[in-house]
VOPAGU-2260 file (C-alpha; in pm, 1 decimal, decimal comma):
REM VOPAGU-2260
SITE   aa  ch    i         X         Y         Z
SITE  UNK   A    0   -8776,4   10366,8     495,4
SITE  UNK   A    1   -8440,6   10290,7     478,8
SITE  UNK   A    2   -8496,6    9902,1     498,2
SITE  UNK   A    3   -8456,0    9756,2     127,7
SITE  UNK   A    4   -8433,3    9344,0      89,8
SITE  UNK   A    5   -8452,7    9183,6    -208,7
SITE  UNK   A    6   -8805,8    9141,1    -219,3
SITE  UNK   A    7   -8855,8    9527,8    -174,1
SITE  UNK   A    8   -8637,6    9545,3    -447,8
SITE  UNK   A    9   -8862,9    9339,1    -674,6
SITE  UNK   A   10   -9179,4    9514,3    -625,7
SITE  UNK   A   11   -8978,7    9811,3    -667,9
SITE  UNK   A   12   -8816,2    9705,4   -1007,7
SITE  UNK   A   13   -9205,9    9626,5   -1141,8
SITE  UNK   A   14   -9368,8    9920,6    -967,0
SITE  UNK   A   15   -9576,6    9734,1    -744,0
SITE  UNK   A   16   -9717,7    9937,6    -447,6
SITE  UNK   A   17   -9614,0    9804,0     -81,3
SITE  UNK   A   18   -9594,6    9889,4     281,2
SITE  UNK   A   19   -9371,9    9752,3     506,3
SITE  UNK   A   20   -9425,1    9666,9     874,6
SITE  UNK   A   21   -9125,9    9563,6    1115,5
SITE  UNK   A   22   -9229,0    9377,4    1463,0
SITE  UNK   A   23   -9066,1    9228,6    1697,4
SITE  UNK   A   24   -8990,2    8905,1    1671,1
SITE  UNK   A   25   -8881,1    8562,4    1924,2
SITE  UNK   A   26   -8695,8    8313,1    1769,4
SITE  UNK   A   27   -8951,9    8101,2    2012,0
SITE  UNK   A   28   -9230,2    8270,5    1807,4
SITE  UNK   A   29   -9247,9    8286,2    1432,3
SITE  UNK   A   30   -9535,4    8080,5    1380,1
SITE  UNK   A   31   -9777,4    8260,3    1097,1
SITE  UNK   A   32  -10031,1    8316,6    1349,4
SITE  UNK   A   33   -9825,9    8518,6    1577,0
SITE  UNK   A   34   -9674,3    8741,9    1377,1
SITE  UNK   A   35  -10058,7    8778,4    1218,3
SITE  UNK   A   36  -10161,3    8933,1    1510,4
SITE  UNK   A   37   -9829,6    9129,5    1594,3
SITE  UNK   A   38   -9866,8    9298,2    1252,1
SITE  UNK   A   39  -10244,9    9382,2    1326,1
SITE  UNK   A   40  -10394,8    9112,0    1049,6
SITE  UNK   A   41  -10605,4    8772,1    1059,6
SITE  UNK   A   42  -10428,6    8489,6     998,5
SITE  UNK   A   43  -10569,8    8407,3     681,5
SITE  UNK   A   44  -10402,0    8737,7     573,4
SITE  UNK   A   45  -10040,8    8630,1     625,3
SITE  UNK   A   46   -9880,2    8407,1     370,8
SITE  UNK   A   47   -9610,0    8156,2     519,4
SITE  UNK   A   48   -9323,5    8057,9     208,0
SITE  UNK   A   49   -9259,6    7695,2     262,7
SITE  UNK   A   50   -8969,4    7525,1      91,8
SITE  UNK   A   51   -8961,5    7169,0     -48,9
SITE  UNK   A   52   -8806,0    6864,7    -233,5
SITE  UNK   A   53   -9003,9    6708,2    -515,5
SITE  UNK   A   54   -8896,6    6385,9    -604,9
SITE  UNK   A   55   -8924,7    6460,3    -955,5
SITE  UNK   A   56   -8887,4    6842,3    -982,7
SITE  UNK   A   57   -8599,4    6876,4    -652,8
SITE  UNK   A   58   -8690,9    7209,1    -504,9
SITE  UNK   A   59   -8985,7    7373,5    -517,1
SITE  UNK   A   60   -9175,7    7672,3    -284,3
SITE  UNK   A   61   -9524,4    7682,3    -143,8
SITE  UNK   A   62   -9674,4    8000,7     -42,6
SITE  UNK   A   63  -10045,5    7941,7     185,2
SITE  UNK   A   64  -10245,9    8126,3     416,9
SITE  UNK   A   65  -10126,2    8068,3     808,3
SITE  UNK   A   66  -10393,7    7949,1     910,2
SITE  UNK   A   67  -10392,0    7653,5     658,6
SITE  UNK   A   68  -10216,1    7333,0     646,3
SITE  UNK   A   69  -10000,8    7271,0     347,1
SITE  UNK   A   70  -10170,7    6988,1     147,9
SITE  UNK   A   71   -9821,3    6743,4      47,3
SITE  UNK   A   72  -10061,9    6505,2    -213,5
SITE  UNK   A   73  -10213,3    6832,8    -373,9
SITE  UNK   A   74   -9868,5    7018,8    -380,8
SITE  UNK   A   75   -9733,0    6702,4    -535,9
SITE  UNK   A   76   -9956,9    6671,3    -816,7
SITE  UNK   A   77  -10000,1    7014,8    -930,3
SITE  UNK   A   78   -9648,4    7059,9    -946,3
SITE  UNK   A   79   -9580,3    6722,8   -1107,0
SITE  UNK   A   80   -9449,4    6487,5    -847,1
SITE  UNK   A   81   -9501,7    6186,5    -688,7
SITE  UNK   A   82   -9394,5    6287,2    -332,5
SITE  UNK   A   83   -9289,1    6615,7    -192,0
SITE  UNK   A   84   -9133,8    6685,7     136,2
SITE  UNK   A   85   -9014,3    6978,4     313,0
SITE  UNK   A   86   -8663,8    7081,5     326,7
SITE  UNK   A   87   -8455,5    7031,3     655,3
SITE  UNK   A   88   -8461,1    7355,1     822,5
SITE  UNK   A   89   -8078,7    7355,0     818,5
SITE  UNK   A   90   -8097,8    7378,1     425,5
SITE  UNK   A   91   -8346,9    7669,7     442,8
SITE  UNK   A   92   -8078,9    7942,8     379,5
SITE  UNK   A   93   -7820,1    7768,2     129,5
SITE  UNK   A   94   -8111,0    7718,4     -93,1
SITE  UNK   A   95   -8295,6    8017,5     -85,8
SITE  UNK   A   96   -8041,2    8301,2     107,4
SITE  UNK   A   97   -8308,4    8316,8     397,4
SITE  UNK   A   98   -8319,9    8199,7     711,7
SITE  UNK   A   99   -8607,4    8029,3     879,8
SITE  UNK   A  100   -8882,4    8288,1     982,1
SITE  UNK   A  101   -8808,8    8491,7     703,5
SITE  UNK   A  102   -8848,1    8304,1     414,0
SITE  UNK   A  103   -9018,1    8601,6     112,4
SITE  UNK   A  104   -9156,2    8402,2    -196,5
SITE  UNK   A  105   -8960,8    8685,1    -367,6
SITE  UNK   A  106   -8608,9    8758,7    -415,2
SITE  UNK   A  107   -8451,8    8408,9    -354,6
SITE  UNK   A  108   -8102,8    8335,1    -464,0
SITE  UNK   A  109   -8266,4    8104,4    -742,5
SITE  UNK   A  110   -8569,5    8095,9    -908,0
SITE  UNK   A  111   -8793,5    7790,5    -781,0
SITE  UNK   A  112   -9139,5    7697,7    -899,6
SITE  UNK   A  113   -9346,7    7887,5    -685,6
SITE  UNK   A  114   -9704,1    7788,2    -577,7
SITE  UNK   A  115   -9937,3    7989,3    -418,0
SITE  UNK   A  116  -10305,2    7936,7    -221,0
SITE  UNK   A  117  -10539,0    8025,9    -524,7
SITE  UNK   A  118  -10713,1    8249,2    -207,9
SITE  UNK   A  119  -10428,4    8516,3    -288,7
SITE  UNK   A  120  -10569,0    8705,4    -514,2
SITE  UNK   A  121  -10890,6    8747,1    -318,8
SITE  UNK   A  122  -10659,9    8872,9     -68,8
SITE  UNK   A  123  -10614,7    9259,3      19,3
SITE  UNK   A  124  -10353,0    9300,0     216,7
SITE  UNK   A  125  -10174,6    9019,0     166,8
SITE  UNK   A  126   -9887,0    8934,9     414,3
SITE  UNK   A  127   -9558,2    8825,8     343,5
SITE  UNK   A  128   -9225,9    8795,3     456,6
SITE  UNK   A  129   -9022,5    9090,5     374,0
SITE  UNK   A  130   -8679,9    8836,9     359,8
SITE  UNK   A  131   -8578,1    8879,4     744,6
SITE  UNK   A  132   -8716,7    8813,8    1075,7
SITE  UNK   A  133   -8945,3    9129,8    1191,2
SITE  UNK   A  134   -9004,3    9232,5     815,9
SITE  UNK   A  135   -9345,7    9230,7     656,9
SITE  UNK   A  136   -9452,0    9332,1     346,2
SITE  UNK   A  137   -9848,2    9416,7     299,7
SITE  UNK   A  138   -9944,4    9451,1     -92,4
SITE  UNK   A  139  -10286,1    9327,8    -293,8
SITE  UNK   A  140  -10248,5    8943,2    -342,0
SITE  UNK   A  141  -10354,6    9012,9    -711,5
SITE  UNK   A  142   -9973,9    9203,7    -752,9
SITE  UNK   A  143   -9804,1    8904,5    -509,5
SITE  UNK   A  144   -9953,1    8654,9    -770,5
SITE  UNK   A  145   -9824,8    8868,0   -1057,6
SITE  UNK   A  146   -9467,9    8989,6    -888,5
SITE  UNK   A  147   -9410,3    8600,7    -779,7
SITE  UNK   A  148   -9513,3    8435,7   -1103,3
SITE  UNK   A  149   -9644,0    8179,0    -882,4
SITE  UNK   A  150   -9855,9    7887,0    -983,3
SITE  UNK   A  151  -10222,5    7909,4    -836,2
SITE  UNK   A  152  -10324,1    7602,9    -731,7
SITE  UNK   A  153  -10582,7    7465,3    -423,8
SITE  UNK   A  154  -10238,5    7317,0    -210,2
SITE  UNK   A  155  -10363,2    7342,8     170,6
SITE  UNK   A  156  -10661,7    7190,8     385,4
SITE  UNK   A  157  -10961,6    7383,6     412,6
């Protein structure tokens, strides 16, 4: 495939095995469980990236299933703030170099603390963003966990 983002890039540098899957997407439409079901998976098998300020930390990223709820007191005190909040979606792409439905937890302009659903690396596929709208990227949650260095923690409601 002639379709290389940074996050392809990354599993490519650390020989991590991937498939991609393009869809078509509607700006109105790029809620997790949508694009679940236009790539052919469950929910639970799509990972949404979700950035945030700590108050303590400033920015930090959150990777959980899409069919969870982000959890902002667990989030907060596994990754050693007080408060967290999420970014204004306006700030989405300065910060990371993606825009808004295509958020990867790989391949951002800078390095944040990641942390990701402890589920992950149950998870096989795992879904995530590619790094553009109508991109996914379907790889064991075991190398995600591994390629992201992500933190696992228990950050969404069950």
């Amino acid at each position: 495939m002639s379709i290389k983002t940074n996050a392809c890039r990354i599993l490519d540098t650390l020989h991590i095995t991937y498939t991609l899957h393009e869809y078509v997407w509607d700006e109105n439409q790029l809620d997790a469980t949508t694009v679940a079901t236009k790539v052919g998976l469950l929910p639970s098998q799509l990972y949404k990236t979700l950035i945030l300020r700590g108050d303590k930390s400033g920015i930090i990223a959150a990777c959980i299933p899409g069919d969870k709820e982000l959890n902002l007191k667990s989030l907060a005190s596994v990754s050693g703030n007080k408060k967290v909040e999420m970014v204004a979606v306006k700030e989405i792409q300065s910060l990371t170099g993606y825009i808004r439905g295509g958020v990867s937890p790989l391949g951002m302009k800078k390095k944040y603390p990641l942390y990701l659903h402890s589920s992950v690396k149950s998870m096989d596929p795992v879904s995530i963003s590619g790094g553009r709208r109508g991109l996914q990227i379907f790889l064991h949650g075991e190398d995600l966990a591994a390629a992201s260095e992500g933190y696992l923690a228990d950050i969404a409601y069950e």
